[in-house]
TORPA-4810 file (N, C-alpha, C, O; in nm, 3 decimals):
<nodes>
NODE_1_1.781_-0.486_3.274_1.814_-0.380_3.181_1.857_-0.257_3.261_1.800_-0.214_3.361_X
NODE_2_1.973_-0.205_3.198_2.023_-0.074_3.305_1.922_0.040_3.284_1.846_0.007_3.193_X
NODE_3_1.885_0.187_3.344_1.834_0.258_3.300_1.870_0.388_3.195_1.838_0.505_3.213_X
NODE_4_1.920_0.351_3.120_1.953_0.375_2.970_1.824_0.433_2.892_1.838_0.496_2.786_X
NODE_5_1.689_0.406_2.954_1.591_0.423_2.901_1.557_0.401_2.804_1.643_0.335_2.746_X
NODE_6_1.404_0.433_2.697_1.362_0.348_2.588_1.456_0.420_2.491_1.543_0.346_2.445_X
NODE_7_1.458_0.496_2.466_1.563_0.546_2.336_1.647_0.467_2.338_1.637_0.384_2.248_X
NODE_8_1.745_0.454_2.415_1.860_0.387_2.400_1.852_0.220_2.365_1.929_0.152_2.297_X
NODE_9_1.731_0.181_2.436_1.733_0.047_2.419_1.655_0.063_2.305_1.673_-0.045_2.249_X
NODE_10_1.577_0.131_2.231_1.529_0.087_2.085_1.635_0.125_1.979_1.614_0.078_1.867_X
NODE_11_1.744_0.200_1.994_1.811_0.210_1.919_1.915_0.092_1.894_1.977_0.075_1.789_X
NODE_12_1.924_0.021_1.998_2.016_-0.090_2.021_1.924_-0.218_1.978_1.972_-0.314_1.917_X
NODE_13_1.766_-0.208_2.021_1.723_-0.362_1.991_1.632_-0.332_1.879_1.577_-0.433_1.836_X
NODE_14_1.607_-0.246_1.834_1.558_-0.285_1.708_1.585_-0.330_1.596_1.498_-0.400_1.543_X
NODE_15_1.687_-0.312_1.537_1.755_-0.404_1.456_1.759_-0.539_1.442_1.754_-0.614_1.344_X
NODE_16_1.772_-0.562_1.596_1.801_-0.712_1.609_1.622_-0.843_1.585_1.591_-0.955_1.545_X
NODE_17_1.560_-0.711_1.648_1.438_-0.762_1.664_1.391_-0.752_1.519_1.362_-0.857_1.461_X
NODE_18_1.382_-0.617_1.446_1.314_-0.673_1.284_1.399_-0.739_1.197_1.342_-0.761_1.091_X
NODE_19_1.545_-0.792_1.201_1.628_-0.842_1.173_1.519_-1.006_1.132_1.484_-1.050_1.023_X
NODE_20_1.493_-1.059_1.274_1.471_-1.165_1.342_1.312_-1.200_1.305_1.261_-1.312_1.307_X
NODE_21_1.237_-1.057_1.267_1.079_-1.082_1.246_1.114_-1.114_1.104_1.077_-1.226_1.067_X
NODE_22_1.177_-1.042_1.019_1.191_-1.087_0.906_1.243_-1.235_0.837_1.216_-1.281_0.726_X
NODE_23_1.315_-1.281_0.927_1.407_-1.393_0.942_1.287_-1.524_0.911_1.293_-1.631_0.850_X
NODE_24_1.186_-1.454_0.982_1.120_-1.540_1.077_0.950_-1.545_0.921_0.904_-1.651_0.877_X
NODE_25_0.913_-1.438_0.888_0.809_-1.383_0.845_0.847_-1.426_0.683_0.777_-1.503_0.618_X
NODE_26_0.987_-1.353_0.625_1.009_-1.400_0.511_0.971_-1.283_0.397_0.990_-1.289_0.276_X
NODE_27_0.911_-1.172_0.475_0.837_-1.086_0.400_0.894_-0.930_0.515_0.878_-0.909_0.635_X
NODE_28_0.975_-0.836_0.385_1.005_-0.730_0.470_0.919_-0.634_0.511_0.958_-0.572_0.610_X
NODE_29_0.832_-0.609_0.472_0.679_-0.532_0.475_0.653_-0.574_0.568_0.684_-0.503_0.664_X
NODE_30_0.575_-0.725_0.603_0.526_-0.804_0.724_0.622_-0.746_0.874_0.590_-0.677_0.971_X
NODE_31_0.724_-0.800_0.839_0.846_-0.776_0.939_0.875_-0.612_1.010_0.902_-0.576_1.125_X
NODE_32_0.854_-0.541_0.888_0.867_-0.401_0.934_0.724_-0.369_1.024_0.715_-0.328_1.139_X
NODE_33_0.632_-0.399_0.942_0.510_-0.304_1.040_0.464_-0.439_1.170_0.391_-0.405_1.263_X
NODE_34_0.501_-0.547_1.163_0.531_-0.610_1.314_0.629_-0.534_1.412_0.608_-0.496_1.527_X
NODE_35_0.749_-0.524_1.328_0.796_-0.427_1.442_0.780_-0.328_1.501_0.781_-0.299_1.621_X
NODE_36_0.759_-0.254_1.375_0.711_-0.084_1.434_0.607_-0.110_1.530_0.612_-0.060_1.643_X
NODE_37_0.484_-0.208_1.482_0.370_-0.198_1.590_0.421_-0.252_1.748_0.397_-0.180_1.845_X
NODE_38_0.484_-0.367_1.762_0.587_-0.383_1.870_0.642_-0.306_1.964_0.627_-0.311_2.086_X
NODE_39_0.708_-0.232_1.897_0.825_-0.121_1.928_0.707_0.050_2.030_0.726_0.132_2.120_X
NODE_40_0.580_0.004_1.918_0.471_0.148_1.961_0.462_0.074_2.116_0.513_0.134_2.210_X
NODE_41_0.395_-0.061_2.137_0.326_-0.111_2.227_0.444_-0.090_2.341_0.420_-0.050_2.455_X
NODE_42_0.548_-0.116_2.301_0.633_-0.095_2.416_0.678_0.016_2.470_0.732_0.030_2.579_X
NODE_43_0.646_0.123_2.361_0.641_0.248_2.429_0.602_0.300_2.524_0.642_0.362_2.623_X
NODE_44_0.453_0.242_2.446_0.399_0.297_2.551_0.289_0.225_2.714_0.206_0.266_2.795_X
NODE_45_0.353_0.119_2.683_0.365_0.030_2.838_0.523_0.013_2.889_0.579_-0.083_2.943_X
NODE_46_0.564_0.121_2.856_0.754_0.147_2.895_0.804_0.108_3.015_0.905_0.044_3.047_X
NODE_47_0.666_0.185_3.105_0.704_0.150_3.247_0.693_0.038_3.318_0.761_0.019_3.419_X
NODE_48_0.589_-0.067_3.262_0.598_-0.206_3.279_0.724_-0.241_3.194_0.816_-0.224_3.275_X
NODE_49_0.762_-0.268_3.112_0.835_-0.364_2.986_0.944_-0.350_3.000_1.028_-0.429_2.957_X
NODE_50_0.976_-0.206_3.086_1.126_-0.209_3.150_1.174_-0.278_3.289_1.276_-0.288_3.357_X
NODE_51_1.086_-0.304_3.288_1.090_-0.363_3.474_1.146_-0.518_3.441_1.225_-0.566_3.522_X
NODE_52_1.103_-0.606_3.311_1.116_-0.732_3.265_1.218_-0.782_3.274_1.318_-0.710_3.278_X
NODE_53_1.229_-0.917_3.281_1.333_-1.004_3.238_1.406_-0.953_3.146_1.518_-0.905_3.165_X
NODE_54_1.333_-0.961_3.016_1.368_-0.959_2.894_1.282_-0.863_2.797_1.223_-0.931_2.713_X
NODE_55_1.262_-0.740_2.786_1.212_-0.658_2.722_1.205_-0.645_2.580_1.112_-0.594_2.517_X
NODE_56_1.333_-0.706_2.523_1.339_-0.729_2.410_1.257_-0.898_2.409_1.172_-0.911_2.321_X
NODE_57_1.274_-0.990_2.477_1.213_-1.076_2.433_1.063_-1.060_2.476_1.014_-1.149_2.407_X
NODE_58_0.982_-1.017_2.530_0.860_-0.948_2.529_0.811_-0.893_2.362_0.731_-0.945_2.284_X
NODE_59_0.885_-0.783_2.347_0.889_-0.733_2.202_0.934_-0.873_2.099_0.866_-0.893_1.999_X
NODE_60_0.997_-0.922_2.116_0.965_-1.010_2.013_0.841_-1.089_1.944_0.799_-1.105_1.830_X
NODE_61_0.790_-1.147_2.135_0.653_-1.215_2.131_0.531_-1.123_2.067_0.439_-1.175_2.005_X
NODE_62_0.542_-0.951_2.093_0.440_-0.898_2.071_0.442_-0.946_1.891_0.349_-1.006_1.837_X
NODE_63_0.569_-0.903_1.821_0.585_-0.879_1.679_0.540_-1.043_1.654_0.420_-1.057_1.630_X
NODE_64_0.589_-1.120_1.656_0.537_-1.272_1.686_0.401_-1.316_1.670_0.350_-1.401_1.597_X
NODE_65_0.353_-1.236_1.760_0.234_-1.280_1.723_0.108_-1.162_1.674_-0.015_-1.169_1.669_X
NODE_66_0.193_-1.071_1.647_0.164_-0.994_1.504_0.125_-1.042_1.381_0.025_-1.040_1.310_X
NODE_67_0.264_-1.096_1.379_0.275_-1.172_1.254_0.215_-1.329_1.221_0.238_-1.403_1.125_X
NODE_68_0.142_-1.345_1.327_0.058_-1.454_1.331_-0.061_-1.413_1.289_-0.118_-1.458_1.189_X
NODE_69_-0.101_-1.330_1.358_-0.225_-1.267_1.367_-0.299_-1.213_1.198_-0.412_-1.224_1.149_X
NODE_70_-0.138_-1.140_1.136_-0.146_-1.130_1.005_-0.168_-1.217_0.917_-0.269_-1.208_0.847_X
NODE_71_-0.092_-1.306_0.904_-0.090_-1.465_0.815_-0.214_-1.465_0.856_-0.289_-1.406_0.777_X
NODE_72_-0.275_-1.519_0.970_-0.424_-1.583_0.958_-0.510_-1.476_0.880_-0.581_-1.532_0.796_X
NODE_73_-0.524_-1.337_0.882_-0.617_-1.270_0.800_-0.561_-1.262_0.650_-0.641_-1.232_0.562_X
NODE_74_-0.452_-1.283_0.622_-0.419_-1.314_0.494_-0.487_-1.446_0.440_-0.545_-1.468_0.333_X
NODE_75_-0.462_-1.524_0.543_-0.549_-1.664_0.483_-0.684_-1.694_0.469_-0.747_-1.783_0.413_X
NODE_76_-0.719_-1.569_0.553_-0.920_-1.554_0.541_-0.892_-1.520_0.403_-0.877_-1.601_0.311_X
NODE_77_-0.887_-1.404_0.398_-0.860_-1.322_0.290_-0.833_-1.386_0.118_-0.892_-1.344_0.018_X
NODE_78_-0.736_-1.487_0.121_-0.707_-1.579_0.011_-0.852_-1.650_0.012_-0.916_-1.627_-0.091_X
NODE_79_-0.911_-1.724_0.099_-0.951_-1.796_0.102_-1.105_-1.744_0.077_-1.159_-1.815_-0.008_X
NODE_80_-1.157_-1.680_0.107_-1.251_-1.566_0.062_-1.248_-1.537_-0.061_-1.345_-1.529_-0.136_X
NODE_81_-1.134_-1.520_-0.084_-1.136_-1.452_-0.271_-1.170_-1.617_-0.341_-1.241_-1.658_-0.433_X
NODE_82_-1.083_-1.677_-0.247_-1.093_-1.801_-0.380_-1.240_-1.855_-0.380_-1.265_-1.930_-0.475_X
NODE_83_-1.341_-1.833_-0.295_-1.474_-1.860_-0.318_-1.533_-1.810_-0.388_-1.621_-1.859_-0.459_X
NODE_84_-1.471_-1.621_-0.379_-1.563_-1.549_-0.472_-1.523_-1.568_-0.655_-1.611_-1.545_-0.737_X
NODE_85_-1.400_-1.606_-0.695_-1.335_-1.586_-0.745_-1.398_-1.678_-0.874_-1.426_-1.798_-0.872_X
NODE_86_-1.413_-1.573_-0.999_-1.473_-1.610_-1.127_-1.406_-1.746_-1.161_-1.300_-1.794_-1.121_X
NODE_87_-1.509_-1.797_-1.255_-1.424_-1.914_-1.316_-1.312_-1.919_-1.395_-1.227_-2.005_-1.369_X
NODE_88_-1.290_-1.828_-1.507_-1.152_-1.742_-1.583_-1.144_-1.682_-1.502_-1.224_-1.649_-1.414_X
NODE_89_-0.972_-1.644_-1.535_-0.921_-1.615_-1.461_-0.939_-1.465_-1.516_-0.976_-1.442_-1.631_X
NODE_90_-0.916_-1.391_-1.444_-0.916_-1.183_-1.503_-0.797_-1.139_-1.550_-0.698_-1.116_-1.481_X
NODE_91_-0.808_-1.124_-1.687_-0.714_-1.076_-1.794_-0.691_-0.940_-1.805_-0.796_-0.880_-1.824_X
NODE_92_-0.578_-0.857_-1.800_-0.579_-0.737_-1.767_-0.543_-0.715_-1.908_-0.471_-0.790_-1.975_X
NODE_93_-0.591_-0.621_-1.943_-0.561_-0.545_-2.125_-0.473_-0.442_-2.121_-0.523_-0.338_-2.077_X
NODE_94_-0.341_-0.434_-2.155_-0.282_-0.332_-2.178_-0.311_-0.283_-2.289_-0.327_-0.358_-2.385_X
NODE_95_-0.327_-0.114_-2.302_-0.355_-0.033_-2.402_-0.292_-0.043_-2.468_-0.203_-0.119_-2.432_X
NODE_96_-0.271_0.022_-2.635_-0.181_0.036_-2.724_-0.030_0.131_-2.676_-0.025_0.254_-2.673_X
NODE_97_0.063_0.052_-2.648_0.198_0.118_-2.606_0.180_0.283_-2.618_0.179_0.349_-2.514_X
NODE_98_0.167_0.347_-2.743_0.178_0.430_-2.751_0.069_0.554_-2.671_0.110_0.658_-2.619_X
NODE_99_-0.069_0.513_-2.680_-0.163_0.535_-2.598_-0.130_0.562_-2.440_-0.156_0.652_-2.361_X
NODE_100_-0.065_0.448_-2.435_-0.050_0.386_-2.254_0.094_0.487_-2.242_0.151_0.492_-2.133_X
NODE_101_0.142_0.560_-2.349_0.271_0.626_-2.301_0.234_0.745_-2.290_0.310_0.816_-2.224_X
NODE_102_0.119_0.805_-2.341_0.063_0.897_-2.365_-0.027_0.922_-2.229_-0.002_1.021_-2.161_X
NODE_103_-0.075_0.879_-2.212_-0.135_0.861_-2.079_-0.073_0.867_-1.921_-0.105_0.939_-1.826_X
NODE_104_0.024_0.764_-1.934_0.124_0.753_-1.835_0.172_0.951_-1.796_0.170_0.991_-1.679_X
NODE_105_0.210_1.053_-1.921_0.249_1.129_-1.911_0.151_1.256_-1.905_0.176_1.370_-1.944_X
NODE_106_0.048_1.212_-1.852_-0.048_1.327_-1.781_-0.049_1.355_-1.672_-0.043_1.272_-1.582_X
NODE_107_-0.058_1.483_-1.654_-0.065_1.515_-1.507_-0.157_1.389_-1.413_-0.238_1.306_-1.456_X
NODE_108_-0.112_1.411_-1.278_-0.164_1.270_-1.229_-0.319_1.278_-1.204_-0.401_1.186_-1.197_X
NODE_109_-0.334_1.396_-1.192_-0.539_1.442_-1.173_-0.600_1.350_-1.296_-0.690_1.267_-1.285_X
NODE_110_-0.503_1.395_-1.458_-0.626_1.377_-1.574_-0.591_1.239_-1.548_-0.688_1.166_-1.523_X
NODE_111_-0.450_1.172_-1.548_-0.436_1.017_-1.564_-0.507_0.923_-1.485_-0.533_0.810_-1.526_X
NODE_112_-0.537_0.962_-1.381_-0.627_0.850_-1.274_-0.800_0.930_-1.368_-0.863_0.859_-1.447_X
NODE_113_-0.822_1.003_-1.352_-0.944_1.046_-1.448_-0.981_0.944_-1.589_-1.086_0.882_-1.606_X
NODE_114_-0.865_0.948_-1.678_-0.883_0.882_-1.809_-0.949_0.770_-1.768_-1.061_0.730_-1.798_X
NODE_115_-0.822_0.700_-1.660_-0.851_0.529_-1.606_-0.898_0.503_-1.586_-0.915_0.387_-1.624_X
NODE_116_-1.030_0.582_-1.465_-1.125_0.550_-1.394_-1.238_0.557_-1.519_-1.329_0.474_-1.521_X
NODE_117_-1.225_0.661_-1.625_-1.318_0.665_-1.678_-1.308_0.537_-1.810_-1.386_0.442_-1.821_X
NODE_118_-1.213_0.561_-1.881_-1.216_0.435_-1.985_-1.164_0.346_-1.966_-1.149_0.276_-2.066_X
NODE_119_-1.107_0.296_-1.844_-1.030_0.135_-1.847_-1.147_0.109_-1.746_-1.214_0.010_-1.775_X
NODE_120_-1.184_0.175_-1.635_-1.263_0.132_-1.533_-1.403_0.140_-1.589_-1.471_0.048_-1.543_X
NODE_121_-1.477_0.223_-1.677_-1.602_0.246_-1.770_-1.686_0.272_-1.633_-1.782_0.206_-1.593_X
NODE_122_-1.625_0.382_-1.572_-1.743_0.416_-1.452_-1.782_0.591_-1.508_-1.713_0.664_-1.579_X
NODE_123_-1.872_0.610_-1.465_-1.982_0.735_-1.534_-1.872_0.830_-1.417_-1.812_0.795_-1.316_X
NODE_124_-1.884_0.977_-1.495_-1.798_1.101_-1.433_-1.858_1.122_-1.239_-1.798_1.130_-1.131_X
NODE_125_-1.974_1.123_-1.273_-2.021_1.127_-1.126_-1.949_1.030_-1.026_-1.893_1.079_-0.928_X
NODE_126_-1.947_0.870_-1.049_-1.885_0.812_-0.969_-1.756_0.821_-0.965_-1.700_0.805_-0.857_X
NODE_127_-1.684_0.846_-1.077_-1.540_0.918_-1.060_-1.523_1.044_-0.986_-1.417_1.057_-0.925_X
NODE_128_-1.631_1.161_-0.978_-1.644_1.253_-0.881_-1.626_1.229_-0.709_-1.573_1.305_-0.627_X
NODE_129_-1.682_1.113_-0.690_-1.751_1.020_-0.594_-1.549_0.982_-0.568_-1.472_1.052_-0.502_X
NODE_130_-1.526_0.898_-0.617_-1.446_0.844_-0.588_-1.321_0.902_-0.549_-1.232_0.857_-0.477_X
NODE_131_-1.333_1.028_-0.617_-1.134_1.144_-0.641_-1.230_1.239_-0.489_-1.180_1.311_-0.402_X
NODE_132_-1.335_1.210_-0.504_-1.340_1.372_-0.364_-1.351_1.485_-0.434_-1.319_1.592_-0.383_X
NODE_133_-1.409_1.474_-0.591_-1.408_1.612_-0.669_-1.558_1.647_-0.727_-1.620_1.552_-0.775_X
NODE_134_-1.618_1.766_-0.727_-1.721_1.826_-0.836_-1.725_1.716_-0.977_-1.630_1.655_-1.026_X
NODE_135_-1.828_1.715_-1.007_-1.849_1.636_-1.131_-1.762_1.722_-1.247_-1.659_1.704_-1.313_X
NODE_136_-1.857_1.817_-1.231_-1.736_1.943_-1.333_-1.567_1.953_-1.358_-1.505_1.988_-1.459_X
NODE_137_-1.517_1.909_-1.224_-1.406_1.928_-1.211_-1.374_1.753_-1.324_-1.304_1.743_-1.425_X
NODE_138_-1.426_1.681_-1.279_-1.370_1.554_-1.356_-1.430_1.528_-1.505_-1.403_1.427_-1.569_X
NODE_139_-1.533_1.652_-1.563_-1.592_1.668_-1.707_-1.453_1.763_-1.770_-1.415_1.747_-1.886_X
NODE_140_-1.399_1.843_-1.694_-1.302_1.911_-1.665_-1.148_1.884_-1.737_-1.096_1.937_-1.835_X
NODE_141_-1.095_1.769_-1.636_-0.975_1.708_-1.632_-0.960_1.629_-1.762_-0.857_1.620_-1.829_X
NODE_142_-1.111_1.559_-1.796_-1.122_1.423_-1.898_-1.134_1.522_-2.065_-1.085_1.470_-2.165_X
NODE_143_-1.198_1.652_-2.073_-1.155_1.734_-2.151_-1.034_1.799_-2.176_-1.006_1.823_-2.294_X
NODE_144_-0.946_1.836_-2.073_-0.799_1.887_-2.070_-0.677_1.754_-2.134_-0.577_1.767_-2.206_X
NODE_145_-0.736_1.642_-2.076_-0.709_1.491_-2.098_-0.675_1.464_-2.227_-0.571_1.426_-2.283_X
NODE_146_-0.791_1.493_-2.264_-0.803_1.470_-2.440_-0.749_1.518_-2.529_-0.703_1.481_-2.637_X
NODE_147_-0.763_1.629_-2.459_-0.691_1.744_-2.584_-0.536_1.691_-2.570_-0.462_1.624_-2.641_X
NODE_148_-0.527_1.741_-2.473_-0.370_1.672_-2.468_-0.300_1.525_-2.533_-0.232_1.554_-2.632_X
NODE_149_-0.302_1.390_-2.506_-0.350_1.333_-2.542_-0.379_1.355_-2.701_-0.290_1.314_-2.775_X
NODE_150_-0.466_1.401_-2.748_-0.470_1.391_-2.905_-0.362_1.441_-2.983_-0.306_1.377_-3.072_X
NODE_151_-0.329_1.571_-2.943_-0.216_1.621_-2.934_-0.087_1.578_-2.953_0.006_1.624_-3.018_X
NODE_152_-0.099_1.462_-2.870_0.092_1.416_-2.847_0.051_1.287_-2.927_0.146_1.222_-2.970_X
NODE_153_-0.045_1.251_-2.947_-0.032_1.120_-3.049_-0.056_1.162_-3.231_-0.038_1.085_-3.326_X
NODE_154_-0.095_1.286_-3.234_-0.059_1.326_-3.380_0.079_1.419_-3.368_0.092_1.528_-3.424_X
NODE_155_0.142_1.379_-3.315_0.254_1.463_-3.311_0.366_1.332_-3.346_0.462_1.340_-3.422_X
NODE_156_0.319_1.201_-3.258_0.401_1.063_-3.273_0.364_1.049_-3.393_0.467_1.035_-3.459_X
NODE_157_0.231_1.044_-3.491_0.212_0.992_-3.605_0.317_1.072_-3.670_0.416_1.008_-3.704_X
NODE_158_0.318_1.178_-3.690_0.374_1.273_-3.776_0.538_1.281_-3.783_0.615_1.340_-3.859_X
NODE_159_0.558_1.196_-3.669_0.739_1.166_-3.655_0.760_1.050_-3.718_0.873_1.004_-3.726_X
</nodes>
């Protein structure tokens, strides 16, 4: 490799390389953060990885077996759930359209608030717990919530 240094050569081989993880992986997510992590490692062992044969094919092997490394904890992972995994299967309930449109259009504080509190049926404290907020603040939001909310659905009845 000439000394062009790493800029130049990541601007030139990266493409080719997440091109090739993806090619390879099948999944652009997978492919991207194999590379990026790749691309870090070679940064910053630059001064070895430039000295190589093949620097880019180094970086390949790293992303390679990235993406090995991934698949196998994906497959714990599947395989784990499928032990834990109820006998029915988990049915997700969508709200009444109009409700769920109503909702959708709250500020994003009260809307994760509503959810946590009536789709998830967890008590305000552990929703406190969970957002990083005062209990108050989420007795708060789920009151501002409502009002609102009641609001825009007697306003739909009335149209």
């Amino acid at each position: 490799m000439d000394d062009g240094g790493f800029d130049d050569w990541y601007r030139r081989e990266h493409p080719r390389v997440a091109n090739g993880l993806y090619l390879i992986s099948g999944s652009l997510d997978s492919a991207r953060e194999a590379t990026d992590e790749a691309f870090c490692r070679a940064a910053a062992s630059w001064s070895r990885v430039r000295k190589m044969d093949s620097p880019t094919g180094w970086t390949f092997k790293v992303g390679l077996n990235l993406l090995r490394r991934e698949a196998r904890r994906s497959q714990r992972e599947r395989s784990a759930i499928g032990r834990m995994a109820p006998e029915a299967p988990t049915v997700v309930e969508i709200p009444d359209a109009d409700v769920w449109s109503a909702v959708q259009g709250l500020p994003d504080r009260q809307r994760r608030t509503v959810v946590l509190r009536y789709v998830g049926d967890l008590p305000e404290a552990e929703i406190a717990r969970i957002l990083g907020v005062a209990r108050g603040t989420v007795a708060s939001n789920l009151a501002r919530a409502l009002d609102t909310l009641e609001s825009r659905l007697l306003e739909q009845e009335a149209q």
